[in-house]
C-alpha positions as CSV (number, residue, x, y, z in Angstrom):
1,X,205.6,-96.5,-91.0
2,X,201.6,-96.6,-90.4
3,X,199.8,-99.5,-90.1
4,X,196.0,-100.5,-90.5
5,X,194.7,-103.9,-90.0
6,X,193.8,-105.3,-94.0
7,X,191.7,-108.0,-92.2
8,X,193.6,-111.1,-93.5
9,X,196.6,-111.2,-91.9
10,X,199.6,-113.2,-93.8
11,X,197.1,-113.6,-96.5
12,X,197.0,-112.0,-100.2
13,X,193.6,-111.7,-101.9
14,X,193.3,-114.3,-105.5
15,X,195.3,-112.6,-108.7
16,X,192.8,-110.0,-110.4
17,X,192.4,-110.6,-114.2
18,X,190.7,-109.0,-116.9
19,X,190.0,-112.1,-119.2
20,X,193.1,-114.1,-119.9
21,X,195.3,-111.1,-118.7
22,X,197.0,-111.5,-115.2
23,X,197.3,-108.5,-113.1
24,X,200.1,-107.8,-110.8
25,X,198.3,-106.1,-108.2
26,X,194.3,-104.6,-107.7
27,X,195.4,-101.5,-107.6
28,X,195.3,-99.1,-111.1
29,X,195.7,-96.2,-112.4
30,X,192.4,-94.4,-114.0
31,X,192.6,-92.1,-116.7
32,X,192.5,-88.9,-116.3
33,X,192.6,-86.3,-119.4
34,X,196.3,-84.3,-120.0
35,X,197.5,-86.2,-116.9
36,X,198.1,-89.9,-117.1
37,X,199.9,-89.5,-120.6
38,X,203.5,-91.9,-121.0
39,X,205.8,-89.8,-118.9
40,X,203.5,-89.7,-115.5
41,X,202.9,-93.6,-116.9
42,X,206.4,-94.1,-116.8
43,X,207.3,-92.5,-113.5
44,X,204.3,-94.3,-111.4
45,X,205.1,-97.8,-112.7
46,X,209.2,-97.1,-111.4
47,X,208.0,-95.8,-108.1
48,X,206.1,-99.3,-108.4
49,X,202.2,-100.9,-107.0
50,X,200.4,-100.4,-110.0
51,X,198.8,-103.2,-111.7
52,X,197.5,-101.8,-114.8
53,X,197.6,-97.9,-116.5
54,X,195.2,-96.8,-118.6
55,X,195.6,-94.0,-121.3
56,X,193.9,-90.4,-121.2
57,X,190.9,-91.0,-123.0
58,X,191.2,-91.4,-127.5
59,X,188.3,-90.2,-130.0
60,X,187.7,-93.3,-131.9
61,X,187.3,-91.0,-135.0
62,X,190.3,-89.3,-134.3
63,X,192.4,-92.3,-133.9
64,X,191.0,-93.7,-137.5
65,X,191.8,-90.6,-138.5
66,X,195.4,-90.9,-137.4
67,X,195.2,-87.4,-136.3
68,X,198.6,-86.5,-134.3
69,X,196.8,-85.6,-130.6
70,X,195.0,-88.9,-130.8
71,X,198.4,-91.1,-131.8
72,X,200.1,-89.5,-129.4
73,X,197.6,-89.9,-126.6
74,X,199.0,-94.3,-127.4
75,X,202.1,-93.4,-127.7
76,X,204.1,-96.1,-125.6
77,X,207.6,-97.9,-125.0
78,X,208.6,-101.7,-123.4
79,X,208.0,-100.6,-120.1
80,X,204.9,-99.5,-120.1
81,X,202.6,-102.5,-119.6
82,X,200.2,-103.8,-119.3
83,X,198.5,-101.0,-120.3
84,X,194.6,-100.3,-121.7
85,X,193.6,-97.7,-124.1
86,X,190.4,-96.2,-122.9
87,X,188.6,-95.0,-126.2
88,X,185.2,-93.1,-126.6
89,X,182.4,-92.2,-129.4
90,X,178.6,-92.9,-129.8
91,X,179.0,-95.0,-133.2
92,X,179.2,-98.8,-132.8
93,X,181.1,-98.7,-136.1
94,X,183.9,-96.3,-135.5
95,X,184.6,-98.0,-131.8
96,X,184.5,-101.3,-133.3
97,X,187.0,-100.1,-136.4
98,X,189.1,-98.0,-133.7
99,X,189.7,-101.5,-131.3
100,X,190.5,-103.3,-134.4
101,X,193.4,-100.9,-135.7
102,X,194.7,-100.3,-132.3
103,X,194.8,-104.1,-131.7
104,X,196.6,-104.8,-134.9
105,X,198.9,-101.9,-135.1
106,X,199.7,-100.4,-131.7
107,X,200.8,-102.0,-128.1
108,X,198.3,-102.8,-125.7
109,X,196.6,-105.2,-123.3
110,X,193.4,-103.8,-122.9
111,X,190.4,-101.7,-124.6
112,X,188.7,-99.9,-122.2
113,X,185.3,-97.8,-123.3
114,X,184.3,-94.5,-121.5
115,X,180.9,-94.2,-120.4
116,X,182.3,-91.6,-117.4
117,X,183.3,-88.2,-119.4
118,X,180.7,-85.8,-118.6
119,X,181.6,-82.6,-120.3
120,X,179.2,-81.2,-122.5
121,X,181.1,-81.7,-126.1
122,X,181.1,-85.5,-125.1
123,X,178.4,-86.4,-123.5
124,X,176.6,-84.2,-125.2
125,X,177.1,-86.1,-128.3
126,X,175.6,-89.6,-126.9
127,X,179.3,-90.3,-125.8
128,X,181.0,-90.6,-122.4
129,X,178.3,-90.3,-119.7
130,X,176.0,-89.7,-122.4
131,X,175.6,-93.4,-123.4
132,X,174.1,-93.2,-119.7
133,X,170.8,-92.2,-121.4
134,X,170.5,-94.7,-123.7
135,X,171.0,-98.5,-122.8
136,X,170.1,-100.0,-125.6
137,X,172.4,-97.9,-127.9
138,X,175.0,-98.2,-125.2
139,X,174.4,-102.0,-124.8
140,X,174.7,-102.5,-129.0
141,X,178.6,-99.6,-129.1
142,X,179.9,-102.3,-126.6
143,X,179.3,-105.4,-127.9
144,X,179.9,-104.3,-131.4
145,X,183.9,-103.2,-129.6
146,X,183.9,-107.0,-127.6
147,X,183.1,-108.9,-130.9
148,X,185.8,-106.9,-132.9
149,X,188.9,-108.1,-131.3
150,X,190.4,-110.9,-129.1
151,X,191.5,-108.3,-125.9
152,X,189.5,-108.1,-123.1
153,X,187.3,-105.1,-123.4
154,X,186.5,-102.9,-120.1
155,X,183.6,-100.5,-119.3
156,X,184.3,-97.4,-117.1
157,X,181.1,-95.4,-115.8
158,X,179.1,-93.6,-113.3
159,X,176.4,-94.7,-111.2
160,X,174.0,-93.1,-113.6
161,X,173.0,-89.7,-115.1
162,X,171.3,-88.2,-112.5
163,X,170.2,-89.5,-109.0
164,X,166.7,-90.2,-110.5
165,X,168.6,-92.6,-113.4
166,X,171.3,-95.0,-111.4
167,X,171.4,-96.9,-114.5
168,X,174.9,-98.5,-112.9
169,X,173.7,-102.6,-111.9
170,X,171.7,-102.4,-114.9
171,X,174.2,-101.9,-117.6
172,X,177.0,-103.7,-115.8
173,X,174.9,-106.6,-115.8
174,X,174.3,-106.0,-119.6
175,X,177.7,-105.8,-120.4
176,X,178.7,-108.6,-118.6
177,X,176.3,-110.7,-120.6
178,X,177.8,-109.2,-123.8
179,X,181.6,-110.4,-123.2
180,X,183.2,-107.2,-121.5
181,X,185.8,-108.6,-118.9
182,X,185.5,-105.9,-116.2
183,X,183.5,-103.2,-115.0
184,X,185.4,-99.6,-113.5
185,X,182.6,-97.9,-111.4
186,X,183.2,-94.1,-110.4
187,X,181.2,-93.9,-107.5
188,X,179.6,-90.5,-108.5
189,X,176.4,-89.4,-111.4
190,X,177.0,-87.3,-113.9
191,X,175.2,-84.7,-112.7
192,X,177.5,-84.6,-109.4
193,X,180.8,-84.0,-111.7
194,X,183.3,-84.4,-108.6
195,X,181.2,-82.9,-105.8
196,X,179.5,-84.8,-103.2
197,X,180.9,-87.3,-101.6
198,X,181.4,-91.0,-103.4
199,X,178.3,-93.2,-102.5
200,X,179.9,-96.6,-101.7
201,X,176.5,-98.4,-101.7
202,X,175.8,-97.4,-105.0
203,X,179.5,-99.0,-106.1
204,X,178.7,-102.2,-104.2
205,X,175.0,-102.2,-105.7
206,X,177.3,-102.8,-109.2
207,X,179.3,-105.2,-107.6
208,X,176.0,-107.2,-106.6
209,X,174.5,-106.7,-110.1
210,X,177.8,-109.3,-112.4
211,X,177.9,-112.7,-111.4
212,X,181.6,-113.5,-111.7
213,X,183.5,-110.3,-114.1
214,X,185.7,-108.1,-111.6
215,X,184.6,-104.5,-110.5
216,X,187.1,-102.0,-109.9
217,X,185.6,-99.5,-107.5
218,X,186.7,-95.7,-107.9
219,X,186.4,-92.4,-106.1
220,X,187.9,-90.4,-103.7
221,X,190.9,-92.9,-103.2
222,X,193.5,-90.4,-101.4
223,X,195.1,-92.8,-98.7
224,X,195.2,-96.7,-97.9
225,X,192.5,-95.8,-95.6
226,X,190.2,-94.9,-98.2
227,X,191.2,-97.8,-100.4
228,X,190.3,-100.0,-97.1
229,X,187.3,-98.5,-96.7
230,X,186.1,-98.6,-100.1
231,X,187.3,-102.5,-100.5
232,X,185.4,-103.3,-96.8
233,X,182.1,-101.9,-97.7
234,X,181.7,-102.5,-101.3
235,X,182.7,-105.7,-101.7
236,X,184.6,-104.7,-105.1
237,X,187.8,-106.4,-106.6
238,X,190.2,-103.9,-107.0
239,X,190.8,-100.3,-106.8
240,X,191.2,-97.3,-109.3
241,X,193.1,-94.2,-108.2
242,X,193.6,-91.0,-110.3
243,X,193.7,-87.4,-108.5
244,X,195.2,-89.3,-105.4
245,X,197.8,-90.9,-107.5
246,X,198.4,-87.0,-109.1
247,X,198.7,-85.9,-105.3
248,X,201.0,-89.0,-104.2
249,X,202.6,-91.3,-106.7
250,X,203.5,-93.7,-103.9
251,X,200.2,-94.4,-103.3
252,X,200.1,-98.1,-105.3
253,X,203.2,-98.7,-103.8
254,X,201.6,-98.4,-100.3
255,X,198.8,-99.8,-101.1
256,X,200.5,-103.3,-101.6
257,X,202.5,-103.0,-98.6
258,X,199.1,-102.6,-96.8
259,X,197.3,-105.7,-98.4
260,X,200.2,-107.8,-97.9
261,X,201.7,-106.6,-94.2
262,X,199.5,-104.0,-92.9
263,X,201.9,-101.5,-93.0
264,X,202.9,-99.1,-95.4
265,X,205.8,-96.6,-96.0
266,X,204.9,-93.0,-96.0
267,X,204.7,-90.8,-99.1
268,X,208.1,-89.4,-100.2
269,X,209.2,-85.5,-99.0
270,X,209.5,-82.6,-100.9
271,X,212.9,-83.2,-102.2
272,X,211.5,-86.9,-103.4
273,X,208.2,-85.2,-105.0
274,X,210.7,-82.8,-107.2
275,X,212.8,-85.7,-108.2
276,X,209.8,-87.3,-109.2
277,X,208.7,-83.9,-111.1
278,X,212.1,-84.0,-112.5
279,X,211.8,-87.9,-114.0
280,X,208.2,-87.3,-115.1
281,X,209.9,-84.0,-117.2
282,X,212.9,-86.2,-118.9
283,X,210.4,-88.8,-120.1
284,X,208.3,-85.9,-121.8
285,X,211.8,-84.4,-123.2
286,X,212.2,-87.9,-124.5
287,X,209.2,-88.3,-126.1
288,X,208.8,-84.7,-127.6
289,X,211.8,-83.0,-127.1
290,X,213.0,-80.2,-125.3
291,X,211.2,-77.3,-126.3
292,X,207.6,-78.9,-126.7
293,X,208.1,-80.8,-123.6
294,X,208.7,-77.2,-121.9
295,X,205.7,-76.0,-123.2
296,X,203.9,-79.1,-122.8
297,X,204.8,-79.6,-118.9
298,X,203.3,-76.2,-117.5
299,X,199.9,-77.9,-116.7
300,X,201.7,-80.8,-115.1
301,X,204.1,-78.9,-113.1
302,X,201.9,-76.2,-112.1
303,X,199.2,-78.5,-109.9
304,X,202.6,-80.3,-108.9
305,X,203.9,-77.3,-107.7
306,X,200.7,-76.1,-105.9
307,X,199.8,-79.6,-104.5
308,X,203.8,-78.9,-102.5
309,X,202.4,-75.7,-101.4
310,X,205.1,-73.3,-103.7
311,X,204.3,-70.3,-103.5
312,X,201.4,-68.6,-106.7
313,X,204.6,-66.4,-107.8
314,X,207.5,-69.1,-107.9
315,X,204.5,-71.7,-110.0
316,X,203.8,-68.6,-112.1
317,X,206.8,-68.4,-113.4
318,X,207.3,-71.7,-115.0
319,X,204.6,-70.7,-117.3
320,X,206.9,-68.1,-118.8
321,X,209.9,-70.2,-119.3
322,X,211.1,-70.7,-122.8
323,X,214.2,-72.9,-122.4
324,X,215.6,-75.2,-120.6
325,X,218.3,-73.3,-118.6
326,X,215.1,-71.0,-117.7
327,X,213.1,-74.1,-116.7
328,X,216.7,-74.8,-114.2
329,X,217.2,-71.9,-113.2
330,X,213.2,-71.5,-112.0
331,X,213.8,-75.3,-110.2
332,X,216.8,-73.9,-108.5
333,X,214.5,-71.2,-106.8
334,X,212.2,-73.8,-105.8
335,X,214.8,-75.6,-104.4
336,X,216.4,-73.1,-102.6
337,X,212.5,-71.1,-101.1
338,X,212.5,-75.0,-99.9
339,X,215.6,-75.5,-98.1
340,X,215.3,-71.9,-96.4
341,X,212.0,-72.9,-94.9
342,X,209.5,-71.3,-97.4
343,X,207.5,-73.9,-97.9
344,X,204.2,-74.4,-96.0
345,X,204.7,-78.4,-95.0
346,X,202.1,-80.9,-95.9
347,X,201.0,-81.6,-99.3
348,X,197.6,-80.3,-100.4
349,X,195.4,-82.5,-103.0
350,X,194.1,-79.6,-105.4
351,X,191.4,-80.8,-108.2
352,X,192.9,-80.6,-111.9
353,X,192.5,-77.9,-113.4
354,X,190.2,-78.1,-117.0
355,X,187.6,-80.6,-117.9
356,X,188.2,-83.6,-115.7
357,X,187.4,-81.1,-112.6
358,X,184.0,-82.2,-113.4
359,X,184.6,-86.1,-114.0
């Protein structure tokens, strides 16, 4: 067990809310695109710590549309709550009809808007990081979402577009004036994607900027140490974890042991990481059975599979599977390469592969 001093001994910090909605914890999930779909949902709220999940991010035309990748991108069940839908576009008018219908039809807690997503056929469309470079359009998409419906609305961006434009304290002071209930700050520009390190003054610079909404600090957030670190020297209400939740799904669940004891439980082994692959792989057989879910896991289980340090020829071949006893048959190997030493010990946190490498 480690243990690190959360500088209020015996103490819990006050309940986070966004609005009216009562969090369990400070500590959430962010999205991150073809990885925090229902089955990785699923598994990190069993392993347990998390406070709320939000969904990969939804084109607001898409979802109007009804088009199948966006409805299954809210796909949900009973246990998956509370749980925000982050959507994106650059028309007030399709966000504010897109909130609406998912409000009236679908199950949620939360509508959170991305002003993050750097890649080109986003944010270079005026959406995602792209409503960076225009506040008052930016300003006018949210407000148009907070007046639509009764859920509390969220904002997740960047410090700014570039570090000549940290935009950041201005717009979450906007936002805050036009109803949104919480502000998600990734403590990186646009222009840095994920290189560089996260600039925490430029996080608590946001958290300076609202009077009384919540900012949820995010960046970088592999260990309780870095969550510490980030909480100490910005000053910001909760934390938002995605590539270190990818890398350890314990991770929420140590975090709360931290805040209230000061110790925490290490991450799970190898055989506790493949269990874990295992669940997340049911959940996706439930939801689109066997065959797609085969198909539709290779992404998934390959940067699992890399991040436990199997070897390039054992991950390659779950690429080429085509049925299930295949897909056994290759996590026998991996088993058996394991308990005959093969493996190379400690975990390694690889960047996802595909857009989000820049986020």
């Amino acid at each position: 067990m480690s243990n690190l001093s959360n500088g209020k001994p015996g103490t819990v910090p006050a309940q986070l809310s966004y609005g009216r909605l009562p969090l369990a914890t400070r500590f959430l999930l962010s999205p991150l695109a073809g990885f925090t779909n229902l089955p990785f949902r699923r598994m990190i709220r069993r392993v347990g710590g998390v406070g709320l999940c939000t969904t990969d991010l939804v084109n607001a035309r898409s979802l109007l549309a009804r088009r199948h990748k966006a409805l299954e991108l809210v796909q949900t069940c009973p246990q998956d709550t509370p749980l925000s839908i982050q959507i994106f576009g650059s028309e007030p008018d399709y966000l504010a009809d897109a909130a609406r219908l998912l409000e009236s039809e679908f199950q949620l807690d939360s509508i959170d808007i991305n002003m993050g997503c750097p890649v080109p056929k986003v944010a270079g469309l005026g959406a995602g990081a792209g409503l960076m470079q225009r506040t008052d359009a930016a300003v006018s998409l949210v407000r148009s979402v907070v007046d639509a419906v009764s859920l509390p609305v969220t904002v997740k961006m960047r410090l700014g577009w570039d570090d000549q434009s940290l935009t950041a304290p201005m717009f979450a002071r906007a936002f805050e004036n036009v109803g949104v209930a919480a502000i998600a700050i990734h403590g990186r520009t646009r222009e840095q994607g994920f290189s560089g390190q996260v600039d925490l003054d430029g996080i608590r610079q946001v958290v300076e900027a609202v009077d009384s909404i919540p900012v949820i600090g995010n960046g970088d957030i592999l260990s309780v140490e870095d969550a510490s670190r980030m909480l100490e020297t910005t000053g910001c209400d909760g934390i938002s974890v995605g590539r270190g939740a990818l890398a350890n799904p314990w991770i929420f669940r140590q975090l709360v042991q931290w805040e209230q004891t000061g110790h925490w439980d290490p991450p799970g082994g190898f055989d506790e990481r493949l269990a874990l692959l295992l669940e997340q792989f049911e959940y996706l057989v439930e939801q689109k059975g066997e065959t797609k879910a085969i198909v539709g896991f290779r992404k998934m289980i390959h940067w699992y599979l890399k991040s436990m340090r199997v070897r390039p020829a054992l991950r390659h071949r779950f690429q080429q599977v085509r049925s299930r006893d295949e897909f056994d048959q290759a996590i026998r190997r991996v088993q058996q390469e394991h308990h005959q030493g093969r493996d190379a010990g400690a975990f390694q946190v690889p960047v996802p592969a595909g857009p989000n490498a820049h986020w």
